[in-house]
C-alpha positions as CSV (number, residue, x, y, z in Angstrom):
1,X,0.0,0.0,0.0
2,X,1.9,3.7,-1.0
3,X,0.9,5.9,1.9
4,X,0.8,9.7,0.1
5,X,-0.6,12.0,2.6
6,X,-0.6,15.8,2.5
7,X,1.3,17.1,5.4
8,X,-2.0,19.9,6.1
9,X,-4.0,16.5,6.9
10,X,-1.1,15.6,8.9
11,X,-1.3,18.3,11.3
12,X,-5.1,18.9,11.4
13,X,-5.5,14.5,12.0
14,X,-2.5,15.2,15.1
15,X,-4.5,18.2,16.5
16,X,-8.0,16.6,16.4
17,X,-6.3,13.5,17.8
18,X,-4.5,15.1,20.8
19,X,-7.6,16.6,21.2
20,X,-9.6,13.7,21.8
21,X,-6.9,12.7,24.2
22,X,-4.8,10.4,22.1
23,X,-0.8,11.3,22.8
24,X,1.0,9.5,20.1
25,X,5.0,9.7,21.1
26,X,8.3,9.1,19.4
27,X,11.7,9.8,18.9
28,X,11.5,12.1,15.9
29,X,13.3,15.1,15.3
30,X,11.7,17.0,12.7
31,X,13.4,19.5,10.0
32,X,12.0,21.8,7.4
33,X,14.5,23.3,4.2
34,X,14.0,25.4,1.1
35,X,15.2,23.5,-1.6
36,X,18.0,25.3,-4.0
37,X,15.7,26.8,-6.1
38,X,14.0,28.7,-2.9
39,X,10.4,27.0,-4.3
40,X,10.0,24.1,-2.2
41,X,9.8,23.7,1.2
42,X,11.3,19.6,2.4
43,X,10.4,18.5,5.6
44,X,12.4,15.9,6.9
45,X,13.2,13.9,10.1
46,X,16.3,12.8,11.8
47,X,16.4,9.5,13.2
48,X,17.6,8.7,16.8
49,X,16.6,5.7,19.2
50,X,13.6,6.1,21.3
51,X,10.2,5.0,22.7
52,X,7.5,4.2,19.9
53,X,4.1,4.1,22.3
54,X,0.8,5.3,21.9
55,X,-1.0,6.6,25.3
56,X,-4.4,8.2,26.6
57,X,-3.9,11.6,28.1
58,X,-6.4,12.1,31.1
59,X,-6.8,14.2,34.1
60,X,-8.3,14.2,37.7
61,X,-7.7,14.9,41.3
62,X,-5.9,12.7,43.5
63,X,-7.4,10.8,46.2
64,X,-6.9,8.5,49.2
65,X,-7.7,5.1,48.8
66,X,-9.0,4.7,52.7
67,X,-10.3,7.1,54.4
68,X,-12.6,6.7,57.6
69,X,-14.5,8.9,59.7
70,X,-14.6,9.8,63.0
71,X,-18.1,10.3,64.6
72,X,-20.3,10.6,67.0
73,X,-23.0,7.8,68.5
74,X,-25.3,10.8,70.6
75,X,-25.6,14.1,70.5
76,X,-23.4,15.6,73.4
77,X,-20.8,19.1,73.9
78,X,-17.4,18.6,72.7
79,X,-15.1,19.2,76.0
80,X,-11.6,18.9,74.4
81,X,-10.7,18.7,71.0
82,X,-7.2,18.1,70.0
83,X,-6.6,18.3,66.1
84,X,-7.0,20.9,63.4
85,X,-7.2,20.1,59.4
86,X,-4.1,18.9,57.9
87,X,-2.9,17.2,61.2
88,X,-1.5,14.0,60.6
89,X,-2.7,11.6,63.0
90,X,-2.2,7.4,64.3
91,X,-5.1,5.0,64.6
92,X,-5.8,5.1,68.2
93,X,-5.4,8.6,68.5
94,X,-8.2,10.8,70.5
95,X,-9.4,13.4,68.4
96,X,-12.1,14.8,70.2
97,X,-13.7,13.9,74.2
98,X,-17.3,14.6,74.8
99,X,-19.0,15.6,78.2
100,X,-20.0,12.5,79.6
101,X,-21.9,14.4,82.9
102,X,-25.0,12.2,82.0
103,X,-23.6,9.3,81.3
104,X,-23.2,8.4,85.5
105,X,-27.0,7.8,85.9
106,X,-27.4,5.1,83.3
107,X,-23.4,3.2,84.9
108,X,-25.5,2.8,88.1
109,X,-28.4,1.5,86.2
110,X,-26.7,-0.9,85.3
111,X,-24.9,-2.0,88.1
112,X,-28.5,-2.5,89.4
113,X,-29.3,-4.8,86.6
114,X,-26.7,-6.5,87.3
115,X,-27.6,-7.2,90.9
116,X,-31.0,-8.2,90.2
117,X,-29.9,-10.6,87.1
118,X,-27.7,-12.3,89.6
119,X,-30.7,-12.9,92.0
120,X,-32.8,-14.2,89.3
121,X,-29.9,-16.6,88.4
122,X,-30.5,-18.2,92.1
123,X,-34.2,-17.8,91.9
124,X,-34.2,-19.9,88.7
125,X,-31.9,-22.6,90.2
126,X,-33.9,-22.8,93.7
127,X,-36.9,-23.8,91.2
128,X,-35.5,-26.2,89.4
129,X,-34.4,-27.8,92.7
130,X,-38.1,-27.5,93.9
131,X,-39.1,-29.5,90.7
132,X,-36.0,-32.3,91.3
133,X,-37.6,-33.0,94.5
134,X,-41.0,-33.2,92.9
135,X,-40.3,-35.5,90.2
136,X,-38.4,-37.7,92.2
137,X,-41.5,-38.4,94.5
138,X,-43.3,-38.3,90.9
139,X,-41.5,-41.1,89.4
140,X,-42.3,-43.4,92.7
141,X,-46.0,-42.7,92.7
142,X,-45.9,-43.8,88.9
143,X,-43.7,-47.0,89.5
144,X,-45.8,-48.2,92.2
145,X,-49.2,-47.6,89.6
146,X,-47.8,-49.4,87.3
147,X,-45.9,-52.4,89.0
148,X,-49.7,-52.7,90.4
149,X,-51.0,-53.0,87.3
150,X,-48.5,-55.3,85.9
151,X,-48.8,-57.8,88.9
152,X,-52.7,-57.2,88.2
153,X,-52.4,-58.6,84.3
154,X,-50.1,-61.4,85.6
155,X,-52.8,-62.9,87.9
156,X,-55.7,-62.7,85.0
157,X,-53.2,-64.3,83.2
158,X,-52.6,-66.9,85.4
159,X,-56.4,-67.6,86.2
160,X,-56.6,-67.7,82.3
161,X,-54.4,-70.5,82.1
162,X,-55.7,-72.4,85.4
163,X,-59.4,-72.1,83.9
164,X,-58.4,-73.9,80.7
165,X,-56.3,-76.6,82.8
166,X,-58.9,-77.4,85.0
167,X,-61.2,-77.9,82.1
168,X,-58.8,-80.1,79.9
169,X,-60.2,-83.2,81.2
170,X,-63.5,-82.0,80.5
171,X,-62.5,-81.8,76.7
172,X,-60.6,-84.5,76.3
173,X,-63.4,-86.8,77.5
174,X,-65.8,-85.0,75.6
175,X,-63.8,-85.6,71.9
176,X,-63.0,-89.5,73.4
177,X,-66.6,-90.3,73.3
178,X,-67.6,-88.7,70.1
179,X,-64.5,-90.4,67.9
180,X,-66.0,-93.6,69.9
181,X,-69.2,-93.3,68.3
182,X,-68.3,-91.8,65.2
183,X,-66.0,-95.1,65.1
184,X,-68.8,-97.3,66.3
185,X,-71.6,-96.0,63.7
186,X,-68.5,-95.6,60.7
187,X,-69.4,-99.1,59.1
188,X,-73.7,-98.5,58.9
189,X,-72.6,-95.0,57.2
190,X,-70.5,-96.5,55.0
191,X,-72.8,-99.4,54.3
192,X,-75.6,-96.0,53.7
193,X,-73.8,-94.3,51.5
194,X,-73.1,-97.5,49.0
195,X,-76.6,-98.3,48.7
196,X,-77.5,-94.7,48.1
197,X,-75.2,-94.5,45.2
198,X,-76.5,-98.0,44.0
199,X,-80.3,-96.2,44.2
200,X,-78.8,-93.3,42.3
201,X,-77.1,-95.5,39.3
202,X,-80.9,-97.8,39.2
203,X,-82.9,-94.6,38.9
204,X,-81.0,-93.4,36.1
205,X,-81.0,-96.9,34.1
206,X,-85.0,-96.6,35.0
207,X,-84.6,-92.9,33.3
208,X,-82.7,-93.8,30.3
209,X,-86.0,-95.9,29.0
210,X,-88.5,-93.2,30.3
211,X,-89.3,-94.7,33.6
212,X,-91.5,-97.4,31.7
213,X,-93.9,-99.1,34.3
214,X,-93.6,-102.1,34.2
215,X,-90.0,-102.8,33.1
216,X,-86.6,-104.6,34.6
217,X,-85.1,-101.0,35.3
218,X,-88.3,-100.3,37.4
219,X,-88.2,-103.6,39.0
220,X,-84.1,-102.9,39.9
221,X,-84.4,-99.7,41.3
222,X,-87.3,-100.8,43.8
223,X,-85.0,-103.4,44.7
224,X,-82.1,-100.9,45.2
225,X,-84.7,-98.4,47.1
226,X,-85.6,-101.3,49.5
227,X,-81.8,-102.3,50.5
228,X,-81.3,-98.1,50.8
229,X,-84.1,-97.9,53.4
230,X,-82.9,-101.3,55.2
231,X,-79.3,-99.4,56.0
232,X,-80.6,-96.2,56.7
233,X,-82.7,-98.2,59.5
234,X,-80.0,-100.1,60.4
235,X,-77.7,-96.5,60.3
236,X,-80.4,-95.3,62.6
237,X,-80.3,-98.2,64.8
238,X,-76.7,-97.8,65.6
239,X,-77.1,-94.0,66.5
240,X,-80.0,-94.6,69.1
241,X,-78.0,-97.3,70.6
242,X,-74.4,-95.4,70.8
243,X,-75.8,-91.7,71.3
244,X,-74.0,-90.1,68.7
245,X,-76.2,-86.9,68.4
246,X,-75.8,-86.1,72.3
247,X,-72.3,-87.5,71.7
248,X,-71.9,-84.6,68.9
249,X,-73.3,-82.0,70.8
250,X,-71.3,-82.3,73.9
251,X,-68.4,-82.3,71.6
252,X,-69.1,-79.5,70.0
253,X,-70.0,-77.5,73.0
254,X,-67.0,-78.7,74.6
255,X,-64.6,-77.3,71.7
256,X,-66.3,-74.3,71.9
257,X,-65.3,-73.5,75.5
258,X,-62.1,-74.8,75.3
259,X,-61.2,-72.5,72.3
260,X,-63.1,-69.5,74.1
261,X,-60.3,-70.6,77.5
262,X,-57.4,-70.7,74.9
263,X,-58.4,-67.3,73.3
264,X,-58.5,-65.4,77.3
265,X,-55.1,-66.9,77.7
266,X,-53.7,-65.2,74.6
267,X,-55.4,-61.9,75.7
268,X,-54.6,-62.2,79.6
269,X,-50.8,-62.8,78.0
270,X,-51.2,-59.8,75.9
271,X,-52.1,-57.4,77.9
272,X,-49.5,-58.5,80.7
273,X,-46.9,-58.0,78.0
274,X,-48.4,-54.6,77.6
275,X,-48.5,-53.5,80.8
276,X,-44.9,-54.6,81.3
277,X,-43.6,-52.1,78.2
278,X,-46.2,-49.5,79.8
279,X,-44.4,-49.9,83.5
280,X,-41.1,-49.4,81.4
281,X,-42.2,-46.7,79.3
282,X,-43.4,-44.6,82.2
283,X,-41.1,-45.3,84.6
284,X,-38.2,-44.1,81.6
285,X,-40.3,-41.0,81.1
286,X,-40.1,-40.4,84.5
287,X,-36.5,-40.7,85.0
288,X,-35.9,-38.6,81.3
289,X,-38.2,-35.9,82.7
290,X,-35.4,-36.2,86.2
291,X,-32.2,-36.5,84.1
292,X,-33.6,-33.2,81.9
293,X,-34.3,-31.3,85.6
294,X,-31.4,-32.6,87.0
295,X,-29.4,-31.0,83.8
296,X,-31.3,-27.9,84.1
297,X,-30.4,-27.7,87.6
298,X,-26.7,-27.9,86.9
299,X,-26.7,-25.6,84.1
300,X,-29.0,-23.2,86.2
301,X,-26.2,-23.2,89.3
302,X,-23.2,-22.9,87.2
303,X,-24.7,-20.1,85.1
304,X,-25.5,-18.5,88.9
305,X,-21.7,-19.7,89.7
306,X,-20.1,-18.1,86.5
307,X,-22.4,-14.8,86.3
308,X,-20.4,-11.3,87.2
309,X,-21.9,-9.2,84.8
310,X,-18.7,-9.1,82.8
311,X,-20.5,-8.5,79.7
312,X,-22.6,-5.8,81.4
313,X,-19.9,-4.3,82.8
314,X,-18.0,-4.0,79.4
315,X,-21.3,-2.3,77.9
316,X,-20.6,-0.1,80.6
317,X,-17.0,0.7,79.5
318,X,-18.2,1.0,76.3
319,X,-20.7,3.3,76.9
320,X,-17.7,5.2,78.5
321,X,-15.5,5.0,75.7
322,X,-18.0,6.4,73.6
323,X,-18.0,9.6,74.5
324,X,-14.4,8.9,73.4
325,X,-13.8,10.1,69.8
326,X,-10.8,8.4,68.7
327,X,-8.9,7.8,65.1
328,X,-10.1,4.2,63.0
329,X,-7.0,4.4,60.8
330,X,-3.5,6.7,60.5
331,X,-4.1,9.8,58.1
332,X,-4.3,13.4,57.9
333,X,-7.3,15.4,58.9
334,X,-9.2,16.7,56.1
335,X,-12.6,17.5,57.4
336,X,-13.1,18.9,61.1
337,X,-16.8,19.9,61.8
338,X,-16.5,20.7,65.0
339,X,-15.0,22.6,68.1
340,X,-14.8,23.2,71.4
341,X,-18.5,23.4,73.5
342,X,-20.4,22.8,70.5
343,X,-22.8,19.7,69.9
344,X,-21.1,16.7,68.4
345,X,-23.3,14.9,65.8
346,X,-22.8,12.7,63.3
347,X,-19.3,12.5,61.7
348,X,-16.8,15.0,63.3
349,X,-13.7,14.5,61.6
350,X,-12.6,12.3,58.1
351,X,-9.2,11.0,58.1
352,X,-7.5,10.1,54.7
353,X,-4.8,7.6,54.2
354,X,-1.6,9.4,52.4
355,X,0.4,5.8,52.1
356,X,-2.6,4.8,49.6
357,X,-3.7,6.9,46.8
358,X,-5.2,6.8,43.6
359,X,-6.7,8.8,40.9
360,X,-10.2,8.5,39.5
361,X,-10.5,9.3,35.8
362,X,-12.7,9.1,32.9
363,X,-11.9,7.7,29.8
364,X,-14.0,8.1,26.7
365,X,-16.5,5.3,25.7
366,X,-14.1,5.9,22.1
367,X,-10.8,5.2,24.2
368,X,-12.2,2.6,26.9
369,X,-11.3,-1.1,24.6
370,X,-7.6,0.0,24.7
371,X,-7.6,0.4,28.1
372,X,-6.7,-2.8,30.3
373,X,-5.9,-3.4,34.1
374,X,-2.6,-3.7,34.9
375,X,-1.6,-0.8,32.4
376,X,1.4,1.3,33.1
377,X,0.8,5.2,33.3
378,X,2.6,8.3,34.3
379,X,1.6,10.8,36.4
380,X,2.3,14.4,37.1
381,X,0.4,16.8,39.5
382,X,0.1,20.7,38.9
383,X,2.3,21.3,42.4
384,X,5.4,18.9,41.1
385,X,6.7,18.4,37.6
386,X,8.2,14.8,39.1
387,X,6.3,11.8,36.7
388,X,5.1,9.4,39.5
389,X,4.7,5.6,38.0
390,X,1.1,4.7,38.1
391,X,-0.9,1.2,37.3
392,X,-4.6,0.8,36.0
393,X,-6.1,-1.4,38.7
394,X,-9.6,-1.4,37.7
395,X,-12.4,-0.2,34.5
396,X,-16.2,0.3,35.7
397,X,-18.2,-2.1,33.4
398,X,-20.8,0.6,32.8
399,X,-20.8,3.8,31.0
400,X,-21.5,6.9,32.5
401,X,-21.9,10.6,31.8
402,X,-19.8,13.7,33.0
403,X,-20.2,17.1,32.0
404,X,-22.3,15.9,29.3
405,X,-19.8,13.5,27.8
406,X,-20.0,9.6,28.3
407,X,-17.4,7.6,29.4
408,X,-16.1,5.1,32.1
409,X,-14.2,5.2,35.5
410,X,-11.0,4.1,35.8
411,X,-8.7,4.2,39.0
412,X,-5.1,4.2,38.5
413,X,-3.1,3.4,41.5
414,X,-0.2,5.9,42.3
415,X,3.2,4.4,43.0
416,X,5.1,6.9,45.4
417,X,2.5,8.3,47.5
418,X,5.3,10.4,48.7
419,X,5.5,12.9,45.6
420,X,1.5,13.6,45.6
421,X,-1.0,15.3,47.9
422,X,-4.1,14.1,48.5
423,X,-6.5,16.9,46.7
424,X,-4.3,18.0,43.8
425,X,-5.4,18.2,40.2
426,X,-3.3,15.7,38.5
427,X,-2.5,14.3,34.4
428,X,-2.6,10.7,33.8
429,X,-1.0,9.5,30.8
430,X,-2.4,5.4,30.3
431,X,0.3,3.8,28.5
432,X,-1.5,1.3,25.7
433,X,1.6,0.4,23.8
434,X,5.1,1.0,23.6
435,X,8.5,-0.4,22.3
436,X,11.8,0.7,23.1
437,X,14.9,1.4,21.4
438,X,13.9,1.7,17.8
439,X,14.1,3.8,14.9
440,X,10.7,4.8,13.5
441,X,9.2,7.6,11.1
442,X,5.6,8.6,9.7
443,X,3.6,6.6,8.0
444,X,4.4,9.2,4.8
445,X,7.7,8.6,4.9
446,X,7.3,4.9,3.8
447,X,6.4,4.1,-0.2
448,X,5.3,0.1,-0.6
449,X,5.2,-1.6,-3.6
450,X,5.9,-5.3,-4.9
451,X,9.5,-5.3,-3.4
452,X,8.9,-4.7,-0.2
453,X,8.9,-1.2,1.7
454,X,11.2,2.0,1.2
455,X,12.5,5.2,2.4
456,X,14.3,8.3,0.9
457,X,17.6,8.7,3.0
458,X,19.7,12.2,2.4
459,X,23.1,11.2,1.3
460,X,26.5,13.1,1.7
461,X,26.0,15.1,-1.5
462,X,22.2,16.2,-0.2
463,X,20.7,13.9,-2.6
464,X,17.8,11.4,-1.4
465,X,18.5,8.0,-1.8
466,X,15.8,5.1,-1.9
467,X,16.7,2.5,0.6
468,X,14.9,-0.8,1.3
469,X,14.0,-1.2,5.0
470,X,11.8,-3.7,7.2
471,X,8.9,-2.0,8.5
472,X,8.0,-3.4,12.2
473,X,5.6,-2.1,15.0
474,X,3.2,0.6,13.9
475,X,1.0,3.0,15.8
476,X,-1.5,5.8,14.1
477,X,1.0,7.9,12.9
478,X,4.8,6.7,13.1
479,X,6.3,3.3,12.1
480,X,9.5,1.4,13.6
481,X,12.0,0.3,10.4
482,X,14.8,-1.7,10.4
483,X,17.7,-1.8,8.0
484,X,21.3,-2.0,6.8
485,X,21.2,1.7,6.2
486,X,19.1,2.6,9.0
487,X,21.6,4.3,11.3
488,X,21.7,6.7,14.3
489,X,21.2,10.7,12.7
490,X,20.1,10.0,9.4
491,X,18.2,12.3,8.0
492,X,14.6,10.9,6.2
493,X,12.1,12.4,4.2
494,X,9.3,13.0,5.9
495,X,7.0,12.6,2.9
496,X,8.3,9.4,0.0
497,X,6.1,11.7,-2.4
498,X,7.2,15.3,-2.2
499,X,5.7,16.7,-5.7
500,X,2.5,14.4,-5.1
501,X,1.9,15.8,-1.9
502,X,2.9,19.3,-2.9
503,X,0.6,19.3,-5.9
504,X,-2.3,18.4,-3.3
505,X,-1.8,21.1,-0.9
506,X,-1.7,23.7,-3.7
507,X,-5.6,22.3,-5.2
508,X,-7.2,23.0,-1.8
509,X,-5.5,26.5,-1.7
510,X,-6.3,27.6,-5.0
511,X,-9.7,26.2,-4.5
């Protein structure tokens, strides 16, 4: 790319620029001739070693990074006061004392609580030993309940089982008889039930030819009738003779008792097994309920033991170092708002650190993406020409507007405290780039083309020589070159193009 700028552009583009608060620096020493026929005018640099950088030029006021105040919790006369502005002062320090006249009536108030919290203390422990004593007697009157009704549920259990012992023979003889006459009567039921089925198997040969009267199916089924009646007879016979239906019915009232005994005995047993966990459960309750007082009770008497009202009593030194106004942090008084017999409210004195300062600034939203933390920056305050070393330690993520103008916050910690003032209007310069020890020139003084980059060097003789360099590092306005005859005091045209650029200044003019 040929660069062919007209050197009016130049200097209007560096104004506006410097305006905006770009500072774009170098090590260019600049020279202006009349050529030999007095008509042109050759501007021309000499080159040296230098800084090639590019920085953002803003101001502010200097400020202390901590500051704290010194005020007042009530509203009472000042009765000393011993610092003015501009007095440097120690943490620790008194700065002011306040009439503490009323403060006597609320010491022995407390005092007085004191006292009485103590008695309380021993009233509380007194009680609990009242309620020790109570619970004791308590836990015996429940013990004795409940042992009564355990030993209660063991005897109904024991008259369950006793009641179904003494009826055992009972049973058994009852359930003996009846197997007897099931056992006697077993061979005429049997005998019943085959002629039955016989009956059933006649009657349904007699059915299979319509019950025809007279046939050999009727005359078989009579026959089979007749044998079923002769057992049942027989059957019935055997009953009458061995009982069985009284037999039955004592058996069956028999197992109905016995199971009824057998079901109270699984009750009784139950609910002695419940009134034994019941006897345990209280009784445990009971002696929880005395482990908890007896806790209590310690806790109550050492708390009476340990109370002095040492807590109180350092409210009350507190309350007398209150009236105490003394210095949260080492600094120099900047504010004062008070003296001598007048009411202290509210913050009496401000005290700023002058170890820790910084400056506030505000950088244009234009400027603010080549701004990073950790940035270098010099600094030099209207009451010392000394450049203090400065760092960017933080950028506010928001925008905001000053004097009509947007832009963002930026504090820039000062190195040596010792060479500001806290107060004083002060220029930061926010170093975005830089490279050291180079050769550089303008942007004008380089022509490109498909060899590679060059500038016009004055020889011995005064005529301008075209020389190949290496263009490095470049910033708005100047670039860093490199090359065999690239050396210390030569002097470069400032502009490759001379007639191009002269030809365009003279348009504008004549325009």
């Amino acid at each position: 790319m040929r660069r062919m700028k007209m050197f009016l552009l130049i200097a209007l583009s560096a104004a506006l620029l410097a305006g905006a608060g770009i500072l774009v620096k170098n090590s260019l020493t600049s020279k202006t001739e009349v050529s030999k026929e007095g008509s042109e005018e050759i501007r021309t640099v000499i080159l040296t070693k230098g800084d090639l950088k590019q920085s953002i030029v803003v101001k502010g006021t200097v400020k202390s990074e901590e500051s704290s105040s010194v005020s007042s919790p009530m509203e009472a006369r000042i009765r000393t006061l011993n610092v003015k502005i501009g007095d440097m002062v120690k943490k620790g320090d008194i700065i002011a004392e306040l009439d503490d006249s009323s403060m006597k009536g609320d010491v022995e108030k407390k005092q007085k609580d004191i006292a009485k919290q103590k008695s309380d203390y021993k009233d509380a422990f007194d009680k609990l030993t009242k309620q020790q004593e109570a619970s004791g007697a308590s836990k015996n009157r429940v013990a004795e309940e409940q042992n009564r009704l355990v030993s209660q549920a063991e005897k109904d259990y024991q008259n369950a089982v006793s009641a179904k012992n003494n009826y055992e023979s009972t049973y058994q003889r009852a359930v003996s008889e009846y197997n007897q006459a099931v056992s006697e009567t077993k061979a005429r039921t049997e005998e019943t039930a085959q002629k039955d089925q016989l009956m059933q198997q006649a009657y349904l040969a007699w059915s299979q030819v319509d019950l025809k009267d007279p046939s050999p199916e009727m005359d078989a089924y009579k026959a089979a009738k007749a044998e079923l009646d002769a057992a049942q007879a027989r059957l019935r016979e055997a009953q009458t003779v061995f009982n069985v239906s009284e037999k039955e019915k004592n058996y069956s009232d028999a197992s109905g008792k016995y199971n009824a005994l057998t079901s109270e005995i699984a009750t009784a047993k139950s609910k002695q097994e419940e009134a034994v966990r019941a006897k345990d459960e209280a009784i445990r309750s009971a002696e929880n309920a005395i482990a908890e007082l007896n806790q209590q009770a310690a806790q109550a008497w050492k708390t009476y033991q340990d109370y002095t009202g040492k807590d109180e009593l350092a409210e009350v030194e507190k309350l007398k170092q209150s009236y105490i106004l003394k210095a949260e942090s080492s600094g120099k008084i900047t504010e004062l708002n008070a003296k001598i017999g007048s009411v202290a409210k509210g913050e009496v004195a401000v005290i700023q650190s002058v170890d820790k300062l910084v400056m506030e600034v505000q950088v244009d939203a234009s400027d603010i993406n080549k701004v990073k933390e950790g940035m270098n920056a010099d600094i030099t305050t209207d009451t010392s020409g000394d450049v203090v070393k400065g760092t960017v330690r933080r950028i506010s993520p928001t925008a905001s507007a000053t004097e009509g103008k947007e832009g963002f916050t930026v504090v820039i910690t000062i190195g040596d405290a010792n060479k500001v003032f806290v107060g004083t209007k002060a220029t930061a310069e926010i170093i975005v780039s830089s490279i050291s020890n180079v050769f550089s020139v303008p942007l004008d003084a380089i022509f490109e083309d498909g060899s590679g980059s060059h500038i016009l060097v004055r020889q011995t003789d005064g005529i301008f020589k075209d020389v190949l360099v290496k263009v490095g590092s470049v910033n708005e306005y100047n670039a860093e070159i490199s090359g065999t005859e690239v050396t210390e005091g030569a002097e470069v045209q400032a502009v490759f193009d001379w007639q191009t650029l002269k030809s365009n200044q003279k348009d504008p003019m004549e325009g």
